[in-house]
N, CA and C atoms as an extended XYZ file, in Angstrom:
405
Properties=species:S:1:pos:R:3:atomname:S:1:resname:S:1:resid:I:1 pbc="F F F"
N         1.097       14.683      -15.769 N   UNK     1
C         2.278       15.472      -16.039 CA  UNK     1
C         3.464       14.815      -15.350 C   UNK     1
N         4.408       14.252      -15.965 N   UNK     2
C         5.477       13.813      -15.474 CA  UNK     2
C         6.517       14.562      -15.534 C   UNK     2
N         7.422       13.863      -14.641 N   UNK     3
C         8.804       14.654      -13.789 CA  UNK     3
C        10.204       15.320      -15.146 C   UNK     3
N        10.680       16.129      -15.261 N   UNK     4
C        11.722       16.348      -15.996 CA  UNK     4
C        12.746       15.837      -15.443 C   UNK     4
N        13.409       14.209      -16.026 N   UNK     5
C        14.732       13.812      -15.875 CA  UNK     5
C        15.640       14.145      -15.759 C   UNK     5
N        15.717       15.781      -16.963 N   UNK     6
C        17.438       15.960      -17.552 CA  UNK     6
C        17.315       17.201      -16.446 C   UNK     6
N        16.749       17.595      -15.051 N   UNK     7
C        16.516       18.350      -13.664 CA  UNK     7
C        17.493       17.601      -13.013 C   UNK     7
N        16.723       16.723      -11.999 N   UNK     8
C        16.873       15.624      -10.953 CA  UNK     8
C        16.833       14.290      -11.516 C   UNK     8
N        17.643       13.632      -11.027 N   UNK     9
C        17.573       12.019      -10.775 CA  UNK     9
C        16.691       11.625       -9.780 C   UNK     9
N        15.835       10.675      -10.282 N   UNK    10
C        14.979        9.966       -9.421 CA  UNK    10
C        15.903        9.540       -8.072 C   UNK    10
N        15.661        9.990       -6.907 N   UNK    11
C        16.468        9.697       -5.506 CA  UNK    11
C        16.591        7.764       -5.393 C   UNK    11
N        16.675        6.986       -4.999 N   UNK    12
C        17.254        6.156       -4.836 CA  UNK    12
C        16.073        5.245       -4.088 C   UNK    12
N        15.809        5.983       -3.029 N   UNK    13
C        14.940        5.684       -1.929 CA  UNK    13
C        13.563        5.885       -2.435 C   UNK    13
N        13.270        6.535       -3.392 N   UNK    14
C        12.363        6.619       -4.314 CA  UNK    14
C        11.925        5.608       -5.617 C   UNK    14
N        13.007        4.873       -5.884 N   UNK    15
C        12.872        3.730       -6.687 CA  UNK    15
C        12.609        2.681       -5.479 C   UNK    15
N        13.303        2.486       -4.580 N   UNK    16
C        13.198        1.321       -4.140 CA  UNK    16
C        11.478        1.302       -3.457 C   UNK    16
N        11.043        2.226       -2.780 N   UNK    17
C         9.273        2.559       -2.618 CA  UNK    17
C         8.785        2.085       -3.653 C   UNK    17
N         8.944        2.590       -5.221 N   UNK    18
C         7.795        2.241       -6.002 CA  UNK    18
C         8.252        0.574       -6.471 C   UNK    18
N         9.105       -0.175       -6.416 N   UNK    19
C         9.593       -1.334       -6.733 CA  UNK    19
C         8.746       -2.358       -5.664 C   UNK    19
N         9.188       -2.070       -4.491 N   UNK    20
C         8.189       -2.840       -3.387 CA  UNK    20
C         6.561       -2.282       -3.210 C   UNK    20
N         6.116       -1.339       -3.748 N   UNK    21
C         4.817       -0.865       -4.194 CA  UNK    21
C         4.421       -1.609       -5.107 C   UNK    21
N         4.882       -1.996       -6.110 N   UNK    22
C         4.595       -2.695       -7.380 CA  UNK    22
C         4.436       -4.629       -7.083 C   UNK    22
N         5.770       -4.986       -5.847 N   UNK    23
C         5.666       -6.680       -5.666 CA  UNK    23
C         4.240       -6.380       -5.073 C   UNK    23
N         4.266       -5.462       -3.926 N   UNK    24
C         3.179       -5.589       -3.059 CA  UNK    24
C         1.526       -5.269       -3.401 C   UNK    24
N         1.440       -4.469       -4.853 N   UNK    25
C         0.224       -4.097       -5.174 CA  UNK    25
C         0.170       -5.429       -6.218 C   UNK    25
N         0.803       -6.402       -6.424 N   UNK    26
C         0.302       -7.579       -7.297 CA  UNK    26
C         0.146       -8.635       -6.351 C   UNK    26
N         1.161       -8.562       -5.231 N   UNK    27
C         0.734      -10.049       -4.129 CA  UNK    27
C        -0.743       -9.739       -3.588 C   UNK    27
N        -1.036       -8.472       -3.597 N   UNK    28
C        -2.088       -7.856       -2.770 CA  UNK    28
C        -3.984       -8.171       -3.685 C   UNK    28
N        -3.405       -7.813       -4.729 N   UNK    29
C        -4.057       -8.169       -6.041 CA  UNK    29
C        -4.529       -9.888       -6.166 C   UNK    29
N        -3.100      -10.477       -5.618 N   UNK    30
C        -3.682      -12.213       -6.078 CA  UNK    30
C        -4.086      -12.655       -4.757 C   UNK    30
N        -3.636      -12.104       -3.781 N   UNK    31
C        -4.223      -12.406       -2.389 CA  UNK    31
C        -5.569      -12.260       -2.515 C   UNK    31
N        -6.236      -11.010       -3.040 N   UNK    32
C        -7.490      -10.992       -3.192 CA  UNK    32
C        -8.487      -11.749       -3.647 C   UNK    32
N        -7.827      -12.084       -4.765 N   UNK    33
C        -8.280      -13.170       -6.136 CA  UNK    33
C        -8.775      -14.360       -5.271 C   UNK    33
N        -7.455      -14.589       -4.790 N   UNK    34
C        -7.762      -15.903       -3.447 CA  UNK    34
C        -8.847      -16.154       -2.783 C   UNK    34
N        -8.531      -14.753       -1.774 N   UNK    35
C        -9.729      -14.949       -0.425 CA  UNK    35
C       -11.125      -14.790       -1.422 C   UNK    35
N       -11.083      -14.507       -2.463 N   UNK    36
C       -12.974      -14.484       -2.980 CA  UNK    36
C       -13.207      -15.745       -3.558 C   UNK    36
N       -11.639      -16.656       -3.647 N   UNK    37
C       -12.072      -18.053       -4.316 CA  UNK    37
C       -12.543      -18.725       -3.235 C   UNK    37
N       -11.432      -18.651       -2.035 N   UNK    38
C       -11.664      -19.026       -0.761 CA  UNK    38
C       -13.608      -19.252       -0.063 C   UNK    38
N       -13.592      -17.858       -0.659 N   UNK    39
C       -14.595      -17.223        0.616 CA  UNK    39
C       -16.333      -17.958        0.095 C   UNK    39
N       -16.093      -18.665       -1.222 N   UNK    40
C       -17.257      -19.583       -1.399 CA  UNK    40
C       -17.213      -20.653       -0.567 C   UNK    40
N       -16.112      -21.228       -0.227 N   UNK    41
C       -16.100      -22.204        0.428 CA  UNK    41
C       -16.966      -22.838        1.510 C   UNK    41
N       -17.144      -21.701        2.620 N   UNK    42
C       -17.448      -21.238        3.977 CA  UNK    42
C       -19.314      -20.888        4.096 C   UNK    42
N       -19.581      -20.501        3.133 N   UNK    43
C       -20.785      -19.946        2.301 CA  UNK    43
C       -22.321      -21.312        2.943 C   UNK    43
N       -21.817      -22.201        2.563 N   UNK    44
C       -22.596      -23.493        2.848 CA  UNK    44
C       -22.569      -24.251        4.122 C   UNK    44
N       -22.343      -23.138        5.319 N   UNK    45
C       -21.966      -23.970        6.579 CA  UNK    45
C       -22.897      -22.894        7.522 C   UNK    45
N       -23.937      -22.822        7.321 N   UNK    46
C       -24.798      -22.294        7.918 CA  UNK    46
C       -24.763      -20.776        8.054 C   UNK    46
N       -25.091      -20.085        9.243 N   UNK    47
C       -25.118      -18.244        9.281 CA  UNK    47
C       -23.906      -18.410        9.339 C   UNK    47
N       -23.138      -19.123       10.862 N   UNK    48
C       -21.556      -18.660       11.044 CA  UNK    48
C       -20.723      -18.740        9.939 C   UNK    48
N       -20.833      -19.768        8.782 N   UNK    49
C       -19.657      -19.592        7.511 CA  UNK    49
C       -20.418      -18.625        6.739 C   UNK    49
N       -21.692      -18.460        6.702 N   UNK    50
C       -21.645      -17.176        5.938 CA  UNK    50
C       -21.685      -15.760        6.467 C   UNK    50
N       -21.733      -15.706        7.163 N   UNK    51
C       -20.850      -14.766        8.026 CA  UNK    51
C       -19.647      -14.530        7.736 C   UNK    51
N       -18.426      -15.941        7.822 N   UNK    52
C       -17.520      -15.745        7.838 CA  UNK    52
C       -16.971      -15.677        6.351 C   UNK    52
N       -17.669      -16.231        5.445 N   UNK    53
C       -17.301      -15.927        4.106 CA  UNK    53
C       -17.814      -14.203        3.594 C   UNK    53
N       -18.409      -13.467        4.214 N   UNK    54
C       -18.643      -12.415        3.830 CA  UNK    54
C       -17.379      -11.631        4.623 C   UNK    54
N       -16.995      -12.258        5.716 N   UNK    55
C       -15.843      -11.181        6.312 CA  UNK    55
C       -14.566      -11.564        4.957 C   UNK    55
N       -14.818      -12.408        5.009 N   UNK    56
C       -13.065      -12.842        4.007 CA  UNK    56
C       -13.496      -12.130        2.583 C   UNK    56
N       -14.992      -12.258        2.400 N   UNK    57
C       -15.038      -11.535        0.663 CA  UNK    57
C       -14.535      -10.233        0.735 C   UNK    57
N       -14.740       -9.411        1.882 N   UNK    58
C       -14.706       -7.806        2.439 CA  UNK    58
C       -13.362       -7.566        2.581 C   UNK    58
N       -12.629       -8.369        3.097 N   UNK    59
C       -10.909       -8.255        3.518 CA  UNK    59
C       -10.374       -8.681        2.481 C   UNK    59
N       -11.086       -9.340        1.170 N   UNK    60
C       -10.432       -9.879       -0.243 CA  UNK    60
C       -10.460       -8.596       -1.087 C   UNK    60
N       -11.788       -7.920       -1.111 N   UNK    61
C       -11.983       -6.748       -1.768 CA  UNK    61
C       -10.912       -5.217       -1.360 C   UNK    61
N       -10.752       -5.772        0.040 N   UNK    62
C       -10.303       -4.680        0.039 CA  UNK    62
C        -9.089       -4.643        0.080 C   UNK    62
N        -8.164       -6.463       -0.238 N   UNK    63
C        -7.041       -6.215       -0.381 CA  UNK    63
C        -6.833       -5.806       -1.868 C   UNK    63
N        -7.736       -5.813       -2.806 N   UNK    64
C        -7.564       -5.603       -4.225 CA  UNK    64
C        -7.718       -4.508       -4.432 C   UNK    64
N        -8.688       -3.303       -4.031 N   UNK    65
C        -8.117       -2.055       -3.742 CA  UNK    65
C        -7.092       -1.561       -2.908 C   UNK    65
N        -6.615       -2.518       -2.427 N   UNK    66
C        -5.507       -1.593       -2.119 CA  UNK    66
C        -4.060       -2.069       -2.872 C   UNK    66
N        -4.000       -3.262       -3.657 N   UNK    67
C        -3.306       -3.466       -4.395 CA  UNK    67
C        -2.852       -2.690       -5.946 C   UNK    67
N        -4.225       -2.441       -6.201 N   UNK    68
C        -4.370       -1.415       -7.380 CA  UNK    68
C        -4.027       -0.290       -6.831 C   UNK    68
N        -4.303        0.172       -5.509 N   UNK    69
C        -3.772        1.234       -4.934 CA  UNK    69
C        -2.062        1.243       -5.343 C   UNK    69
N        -1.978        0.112       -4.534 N   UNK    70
C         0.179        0.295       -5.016 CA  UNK    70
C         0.605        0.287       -6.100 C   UNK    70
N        -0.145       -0.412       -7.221 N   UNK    71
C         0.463       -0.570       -8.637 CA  UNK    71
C         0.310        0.824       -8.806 C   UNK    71
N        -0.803        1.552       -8.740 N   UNK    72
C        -0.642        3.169       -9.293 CA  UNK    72
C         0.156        3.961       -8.606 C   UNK    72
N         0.535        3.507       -7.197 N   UNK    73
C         1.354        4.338       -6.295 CA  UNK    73
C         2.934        4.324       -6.940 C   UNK    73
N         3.232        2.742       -7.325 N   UNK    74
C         4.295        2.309       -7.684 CA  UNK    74
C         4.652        3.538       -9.367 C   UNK    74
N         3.828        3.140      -10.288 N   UNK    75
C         3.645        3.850      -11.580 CA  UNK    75
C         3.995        5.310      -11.209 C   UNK    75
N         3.417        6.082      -10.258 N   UNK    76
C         3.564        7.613      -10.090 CA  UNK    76
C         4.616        7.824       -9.513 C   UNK    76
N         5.304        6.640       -8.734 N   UNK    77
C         6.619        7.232       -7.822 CA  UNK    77
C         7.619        6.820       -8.960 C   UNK    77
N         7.421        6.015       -9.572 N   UNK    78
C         8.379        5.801      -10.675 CA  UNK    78
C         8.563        6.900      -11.515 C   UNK    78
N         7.339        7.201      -11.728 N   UNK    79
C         7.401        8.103      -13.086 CA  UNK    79
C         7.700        9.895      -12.899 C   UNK    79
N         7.617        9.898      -11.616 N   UNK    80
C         7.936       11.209      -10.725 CA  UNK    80
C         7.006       11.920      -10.746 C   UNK    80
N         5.330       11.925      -10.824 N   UNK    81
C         4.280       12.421      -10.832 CA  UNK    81
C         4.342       13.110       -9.636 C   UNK    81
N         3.768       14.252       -9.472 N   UNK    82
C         3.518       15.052       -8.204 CA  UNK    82
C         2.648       14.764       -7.255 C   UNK    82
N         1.285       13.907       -8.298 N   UNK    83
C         0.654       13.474       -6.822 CA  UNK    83
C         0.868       12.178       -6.263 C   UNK    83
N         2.005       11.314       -6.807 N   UNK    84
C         2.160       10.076       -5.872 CA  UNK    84
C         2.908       10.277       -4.640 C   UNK    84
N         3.119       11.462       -4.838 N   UNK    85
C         3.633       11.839       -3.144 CA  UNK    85
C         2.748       11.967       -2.313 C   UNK    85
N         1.410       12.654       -2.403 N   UNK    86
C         0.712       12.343       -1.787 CA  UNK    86
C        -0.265       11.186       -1.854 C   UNK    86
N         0.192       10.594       -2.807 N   UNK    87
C        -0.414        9.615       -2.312 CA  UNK    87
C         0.720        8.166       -1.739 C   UNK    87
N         1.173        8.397       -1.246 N   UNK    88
C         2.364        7.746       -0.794 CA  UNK    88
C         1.839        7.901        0.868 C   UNK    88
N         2.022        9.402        1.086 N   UNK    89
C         1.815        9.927        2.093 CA  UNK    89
C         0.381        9.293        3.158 C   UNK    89
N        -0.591        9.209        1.991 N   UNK    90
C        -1.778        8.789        2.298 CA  UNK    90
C        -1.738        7.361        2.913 C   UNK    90
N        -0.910        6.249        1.521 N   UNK    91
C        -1.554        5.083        2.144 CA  UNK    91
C        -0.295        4.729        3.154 C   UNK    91
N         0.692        5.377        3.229 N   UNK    92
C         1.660        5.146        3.997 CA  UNK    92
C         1.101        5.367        6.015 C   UNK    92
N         0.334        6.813        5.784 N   UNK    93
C        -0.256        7.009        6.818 CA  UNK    93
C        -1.087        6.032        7.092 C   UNK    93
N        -2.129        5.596        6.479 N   UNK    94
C        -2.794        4.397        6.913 CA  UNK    94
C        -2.157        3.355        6.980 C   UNK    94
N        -1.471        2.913        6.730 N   UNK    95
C        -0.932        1.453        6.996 CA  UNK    95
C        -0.256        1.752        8.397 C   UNK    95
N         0.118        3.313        8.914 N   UNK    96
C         0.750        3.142       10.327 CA  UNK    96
C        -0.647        3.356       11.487 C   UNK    96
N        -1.402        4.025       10.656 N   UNK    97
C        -2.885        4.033       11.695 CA  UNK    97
C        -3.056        2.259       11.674 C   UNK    97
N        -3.365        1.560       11.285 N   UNK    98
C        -4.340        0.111       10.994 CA  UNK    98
C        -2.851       -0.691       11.779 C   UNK    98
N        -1.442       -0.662       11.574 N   UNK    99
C        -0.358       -1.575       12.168 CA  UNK    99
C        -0.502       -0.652       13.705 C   UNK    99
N        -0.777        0.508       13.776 N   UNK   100
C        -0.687        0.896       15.525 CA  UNK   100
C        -2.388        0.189       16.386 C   UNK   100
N        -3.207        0.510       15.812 N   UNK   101
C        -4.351       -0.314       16.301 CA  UNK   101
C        -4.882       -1.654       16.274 C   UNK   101
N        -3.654       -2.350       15.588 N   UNK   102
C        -3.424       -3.684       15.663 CA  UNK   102
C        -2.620       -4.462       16.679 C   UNK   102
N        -1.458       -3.390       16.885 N   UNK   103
C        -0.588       -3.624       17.994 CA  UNK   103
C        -1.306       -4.296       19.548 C   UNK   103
N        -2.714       -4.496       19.508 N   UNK   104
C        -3.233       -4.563       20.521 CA  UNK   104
C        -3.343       -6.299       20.379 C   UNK   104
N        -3.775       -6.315       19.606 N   UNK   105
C        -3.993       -8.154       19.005 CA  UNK   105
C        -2.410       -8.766       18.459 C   UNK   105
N        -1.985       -7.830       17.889 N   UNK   106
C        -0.723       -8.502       16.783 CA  UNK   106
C         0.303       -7.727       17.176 C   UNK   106
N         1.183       -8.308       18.322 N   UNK   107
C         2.379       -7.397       18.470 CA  UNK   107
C         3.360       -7.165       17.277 C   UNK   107
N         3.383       -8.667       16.637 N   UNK   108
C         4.197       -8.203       14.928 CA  UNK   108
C         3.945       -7.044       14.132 C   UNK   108
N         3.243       -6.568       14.041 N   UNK   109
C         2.570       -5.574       13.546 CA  UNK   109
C         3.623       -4.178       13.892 C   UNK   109
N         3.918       -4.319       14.613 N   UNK   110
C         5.034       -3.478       15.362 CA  UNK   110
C         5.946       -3.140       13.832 C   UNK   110
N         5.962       -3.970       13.414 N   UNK   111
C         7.080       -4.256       11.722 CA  UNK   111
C         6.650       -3.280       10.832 C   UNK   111
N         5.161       -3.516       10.508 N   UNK   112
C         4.395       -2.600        9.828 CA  UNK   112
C         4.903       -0.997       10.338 C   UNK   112
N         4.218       -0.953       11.353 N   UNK   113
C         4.517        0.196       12.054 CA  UNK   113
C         5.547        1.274       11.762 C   UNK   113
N         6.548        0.637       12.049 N   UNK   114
C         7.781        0.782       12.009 CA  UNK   114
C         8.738        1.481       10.290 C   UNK   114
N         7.941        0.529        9.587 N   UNK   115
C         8.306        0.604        7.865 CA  UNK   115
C         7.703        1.481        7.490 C   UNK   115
N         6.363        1.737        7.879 N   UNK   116
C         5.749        3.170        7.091 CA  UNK   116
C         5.824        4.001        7.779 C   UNK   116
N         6.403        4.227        9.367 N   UNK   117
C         6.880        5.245        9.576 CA  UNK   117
C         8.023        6.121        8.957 C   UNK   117
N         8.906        4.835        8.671 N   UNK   118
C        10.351        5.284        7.907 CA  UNK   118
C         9.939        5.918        6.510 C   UNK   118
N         8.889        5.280        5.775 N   UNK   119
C         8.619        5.786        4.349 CA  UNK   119
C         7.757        7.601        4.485 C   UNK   119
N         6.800        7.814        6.024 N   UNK   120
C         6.584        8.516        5.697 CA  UNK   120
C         7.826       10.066        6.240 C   UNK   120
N         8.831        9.416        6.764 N   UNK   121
C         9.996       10.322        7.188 CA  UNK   121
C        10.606       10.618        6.274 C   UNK   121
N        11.452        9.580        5.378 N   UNK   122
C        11.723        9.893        3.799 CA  UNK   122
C        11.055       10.804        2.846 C   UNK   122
N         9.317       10.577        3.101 N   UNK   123
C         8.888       11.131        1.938 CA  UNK   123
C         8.568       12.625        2.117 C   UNK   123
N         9.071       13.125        3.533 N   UNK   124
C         9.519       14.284        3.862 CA  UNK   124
C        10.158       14.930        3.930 C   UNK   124
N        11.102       14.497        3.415 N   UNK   125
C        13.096       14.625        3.282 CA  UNK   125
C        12.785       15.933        2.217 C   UNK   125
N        13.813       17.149        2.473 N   UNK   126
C        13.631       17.808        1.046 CA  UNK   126
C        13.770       17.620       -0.310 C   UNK   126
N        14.894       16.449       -0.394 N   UNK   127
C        15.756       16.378       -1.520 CA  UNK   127
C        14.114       15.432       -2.529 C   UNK   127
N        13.559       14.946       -1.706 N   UNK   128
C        12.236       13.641       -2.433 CA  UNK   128
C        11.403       14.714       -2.448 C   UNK   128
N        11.044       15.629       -1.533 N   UNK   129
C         9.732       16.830       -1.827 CA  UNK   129
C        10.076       17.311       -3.390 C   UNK   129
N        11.254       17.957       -3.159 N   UNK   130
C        11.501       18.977       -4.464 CA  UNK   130
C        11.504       17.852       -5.340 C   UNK   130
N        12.015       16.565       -5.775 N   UNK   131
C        11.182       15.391       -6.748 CA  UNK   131
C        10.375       15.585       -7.335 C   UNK   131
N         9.472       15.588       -6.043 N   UNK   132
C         7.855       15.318       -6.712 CA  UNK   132
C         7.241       17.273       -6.643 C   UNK   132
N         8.017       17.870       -6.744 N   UNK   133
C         7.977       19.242       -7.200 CA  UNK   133
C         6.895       19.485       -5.809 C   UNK   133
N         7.550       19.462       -4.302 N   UNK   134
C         6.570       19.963       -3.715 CA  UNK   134
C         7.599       20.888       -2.672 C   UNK   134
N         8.859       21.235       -3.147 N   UNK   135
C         9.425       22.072       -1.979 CA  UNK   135
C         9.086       22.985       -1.752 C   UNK   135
């Protein structure tokens, strides 16, 4: 069920989420593609590369779900669907859980942090709730 246009205008801050949802659920997508081309490589170098090619197949897979994750995130925030708010909410929250428990190894990460905090402050704003028809 999609959003009634001739209501509300899609907010602003709401296009620009599903636009960088969309680069990021296709880089995320070919990143994946990668690490599983990659991850044969490693395969033929005894337990430790296959070991280590099973960690990279696992972190390939799961960048491709989560890429398909954004393309649909991107599609629903575009299209003003009610549940890409929560699901906005969702992977937005995780990406600040996984960038705060990274902060321990990867101070950059701090960046992460930081960005989906802002998205999930926005996506709390009233004017984006009542959007996605959740005021």
């Amino acid at each position: 069920m999609g959003f009634d246009y001739a209501k509300v205008e899609r907010p602003f801050g709401v296009t620009v989420i599903a636009v960088l949802a969309g680069i990021g659920g296709v880089l995320g997508i070919l990143g994946g593609i990668g690490g599983l081309a990659i991850s044969s490589m490693f395969s033929g170098y005894g337990h430790g590369g296959a070991m280590l090619s099973a960690l990279i197949m696992v972190y390939s897979l799961l960048a491709i779900i989560f890429g398909v994750l954004d393309l649909i995130l991107a599609w629903g925030l575009w299209n003003g669907f009610e549940w890409a708010w929560l699901l906005g909410v969702i992977l937005s929250g995780l990406g600040a859980l996984i960038a705060l428990l990274s902060l321990i190894n990867n101070p950059g990460s701090i960046i992460s942090l930081i960005v989906n905090g802002i998205i999930l402050y926005y996506l709390f704003k009233p004017e984006v709730k009542a959007y996605f028809g959740r005021a």
